[in-house]
C-alpha positions in Angstrom: 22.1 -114.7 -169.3 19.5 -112.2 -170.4 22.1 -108.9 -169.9 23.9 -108.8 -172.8 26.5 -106.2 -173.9 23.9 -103.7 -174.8 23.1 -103.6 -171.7 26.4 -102.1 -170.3 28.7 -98.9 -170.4 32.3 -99.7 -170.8 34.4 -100.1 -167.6 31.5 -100.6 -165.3 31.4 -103.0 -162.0 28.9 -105.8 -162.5 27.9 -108.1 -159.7 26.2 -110.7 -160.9 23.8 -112.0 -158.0 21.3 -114.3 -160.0 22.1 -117.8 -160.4 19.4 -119.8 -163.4 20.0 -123.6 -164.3 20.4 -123.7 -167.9 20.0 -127.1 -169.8 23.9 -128.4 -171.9 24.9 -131.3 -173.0 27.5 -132.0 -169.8 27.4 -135.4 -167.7 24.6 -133.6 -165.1 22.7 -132.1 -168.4 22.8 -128.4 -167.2 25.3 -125.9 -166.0 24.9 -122.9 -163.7 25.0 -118.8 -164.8 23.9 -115.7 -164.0 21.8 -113.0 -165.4 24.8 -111.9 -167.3 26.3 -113.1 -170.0 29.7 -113.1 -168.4 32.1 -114.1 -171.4 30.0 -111.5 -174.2 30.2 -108.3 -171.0 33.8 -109.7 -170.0 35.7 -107.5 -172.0 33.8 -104.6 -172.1 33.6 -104.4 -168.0 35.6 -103.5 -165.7 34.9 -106.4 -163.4 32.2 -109.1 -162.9 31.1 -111.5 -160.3 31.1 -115.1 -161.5 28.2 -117.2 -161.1 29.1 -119.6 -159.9 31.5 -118.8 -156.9 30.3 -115.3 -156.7 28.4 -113.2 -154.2 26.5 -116.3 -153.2 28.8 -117.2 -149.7 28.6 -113.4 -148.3 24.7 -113.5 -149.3 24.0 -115.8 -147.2 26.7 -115.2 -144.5 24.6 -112.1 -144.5 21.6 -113.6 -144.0 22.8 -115.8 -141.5 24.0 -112.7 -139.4 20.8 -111.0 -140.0 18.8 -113.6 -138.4 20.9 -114.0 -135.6 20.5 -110.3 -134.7 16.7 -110.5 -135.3 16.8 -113.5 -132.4 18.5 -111.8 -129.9 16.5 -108.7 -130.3 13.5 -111.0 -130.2 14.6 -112.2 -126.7 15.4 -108.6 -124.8 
C-alpha cells in the first residue's frame, strides 16, 4: 500500500493490479492489498480496483487465452 494520496489527481481511474501479503492480527495472521492504499485514495478517486477481487480473474483469463493462441500457432 505504498501509493498514497499524494500520489493521485482527484477523479482519476486507478486499477490496482498488485496484490502483497501484509502481516495483522486476523485468525490466518495476514490479509491481502494492493499497491494502493484503497480506503486513504477512495475518496479522492474516481474509481479503484479492489485487491482483492479485482483485475486478478481477467489477468489471468488473459493469460490463459494468450497461451492458447501461442499453441495453436505453434502447431500450423
Amino acid at each position: 500500500e505504498f501509493v498514497d494520496q499524494s500520489f493521485i489527481k482527484e477523479g482519476v481511474t486507478i486499477i490496482d493490479v498488485g496484490i502483497n501479503r501484509v502481516d495483522d492480527d486476523s485468525e490466518k495472521g495476514y490479509k491481502l492489498v494492493g499497491d494502493v492504499a484503497f480506503e486513504a485514495v477512495q475518496g479522492i478517486a474516481g474509481s479503484i480496483t479492489p485487491v482483492p477481487g479485482g483485475v486478478g480473474p481477467m489477468t489471468i483469463a488473459m493469460l490463459v487465452e494468450n497461451t492458447v493462441e501461442a499453441a495453436e500457432k505453434s502447431l500450423v
